[in-house]
Steps between C-alpha positions, in 0.01 A plus 500: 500500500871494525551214801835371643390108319514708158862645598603107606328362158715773269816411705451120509437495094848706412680420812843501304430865329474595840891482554568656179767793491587786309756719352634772752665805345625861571349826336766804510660305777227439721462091579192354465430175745215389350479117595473694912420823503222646227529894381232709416500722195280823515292712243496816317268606289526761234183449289213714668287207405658219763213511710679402795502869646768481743770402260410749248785808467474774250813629468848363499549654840234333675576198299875523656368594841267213506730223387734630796230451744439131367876422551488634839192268594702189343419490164867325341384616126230752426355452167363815261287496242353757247212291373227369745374127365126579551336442194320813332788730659722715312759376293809654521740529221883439467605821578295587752572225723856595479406869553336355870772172553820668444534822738350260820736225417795715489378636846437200683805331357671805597381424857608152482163387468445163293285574211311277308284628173190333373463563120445268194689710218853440432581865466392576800685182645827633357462870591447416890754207543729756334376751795591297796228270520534137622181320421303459210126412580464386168083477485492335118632274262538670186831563428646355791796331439643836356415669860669186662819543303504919642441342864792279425725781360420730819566196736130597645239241608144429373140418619319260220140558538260251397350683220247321301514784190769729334497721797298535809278761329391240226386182694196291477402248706656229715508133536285449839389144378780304681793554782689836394806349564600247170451817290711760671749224542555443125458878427814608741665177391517673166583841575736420758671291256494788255595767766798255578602468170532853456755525834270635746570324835271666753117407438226529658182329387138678551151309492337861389211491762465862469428486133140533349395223317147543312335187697680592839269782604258271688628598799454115694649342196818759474557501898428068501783507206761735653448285860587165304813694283618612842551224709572261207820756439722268676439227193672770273800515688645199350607708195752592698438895508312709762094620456384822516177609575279836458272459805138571379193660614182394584246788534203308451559333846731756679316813394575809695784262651666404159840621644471181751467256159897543445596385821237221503605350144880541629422233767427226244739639274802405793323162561578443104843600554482825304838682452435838422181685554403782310295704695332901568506379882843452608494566858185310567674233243825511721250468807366172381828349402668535792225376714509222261872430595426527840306218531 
């Protein structure tokens, strides 16, 4: 059970992380205050096998009406992808993904919506940055400090997801035999460095609790892991650049609910001092974070 004494314990061991700041930075000329005010980045999903229903579209047009509905509900950035990260789904190919990405970028950009695109090929990296977009959700490692130097070149940002594999379709299992933390700390060190070196200046860094790992599935152990990753986020602020996190689900205890899980892992994703949260909830997401700030 999650108890107030186990909030006072994580806080008393890493009392100076708690103070930590981070990098604040403007995308297409909107600022981002993320050491006061955190911004929420919607979703919009082109593969038909995303299972989260709701964020689904099927066409560019619905893609482009849907991302507009997400900015007017207060998502800052809304982030499409053409390839859903469940395992066993479909994988979509080069040009494919540019066939979906391309046309709704171009729209929402159009719009002046902030766009981020999730993809792990470096074709498809260049081919949307070249579009308009401003965010690479870069969901692998392969090949990354080529995708890094095309961020850099289109003076975009990037999310570094904690990928434990060439790509998020290709991982195995995860460390759960000690505290998360040491690990993703050296991991970012590392790509951050690399990202860095390559002259991108606006980073975000992304645990990759929506990602599924082979010995995650147990649904206790993957929830018990993504609680402890979430409010021990504030630890991973002292590399200087802002978190991002893709809020996950937990049907096996939400069930016919599962919409609610969002807005409950958003609560101890704030409490961790999350920056960004990725989410197919914004308004209940914008609901819970200004309640949050209320207090």
């Amino acid at each position: 059970m999650l108890t107030l004494e186990t909030l006072a314990e994580l806080l008393g061991n890493h009392r100076a992380a708690a103070s930590g700041t981070v990098r604040e930075f403007t995308l297409a000329g909107r600022e981002f205050k993320f050491n006061t005010v955190p911004a929420i980045m919607g979703v919009v999903n082109l593969s038909p096998g995303s299972w989260y229903r709701e964020s689904v579209s099927v066409s560019a047009d619905a893609a482009i009406a849907r991302g507009k509905v997400l900015h007017a509900q207060g998502a800052a950035i809304v982030d499409v992808g053409a390839e859903s990260t469940l395992a066993g789904t479909e994988i979509v190919g080069v040009e494919s993904q540019q066939d979906r990405l391309l046309p709704v970028i171009r729209g929402l950009r159009a719009e002046g919506v902030l766009v981020s695109v999730e993809t792990y090929h470096p074709e498809v990296t260049q081919a949307c940055l070249a579009a308009g977009a401003n965010v690479l959700n870069l969901t692998g490692t392969k090949s990354s400090e080529a995708m890094y130097r095309t961020v850099a070149a289109h003076e975009a940002a990037v999310i570094i997801c904690y990928v434990k594999g060439g790509n998020v379709r290709q991982v195995g299992d995860f460390d759960l035999s000690a505290d998360p933390v040491p690990a993703m700390y050296e991991f970012f060190a590392r790509e951050v460095d690399a990202a860095t070196r390559c002259g991108v200046e606006k980073i975000f860094i992304d645990p990759g609790l929506g990602f599924y790992y082979r010995n995650l599935q147990d649904s206790a152990v993957r929830v018990r892991h993504q609680m402890t990753t979430f409010l021990n986020t504030f630890r991973l602020r002292q590399l200087g650049f802002p978190t991002c996190h893709a809020l996950p689900h937990a049907f096996e205890y939400f069930g016919e609910e599962v919409r609610c899980a969002e807005p409950f892992f958003a609560v101890l994703a704030a409490l961790g001092k999350t920056d960004l949260f990725r989410t197919h909830e914004v308004p209940r997401i914008r609901a819970v974070l200004e309640t949050m700030r209320a207090f």
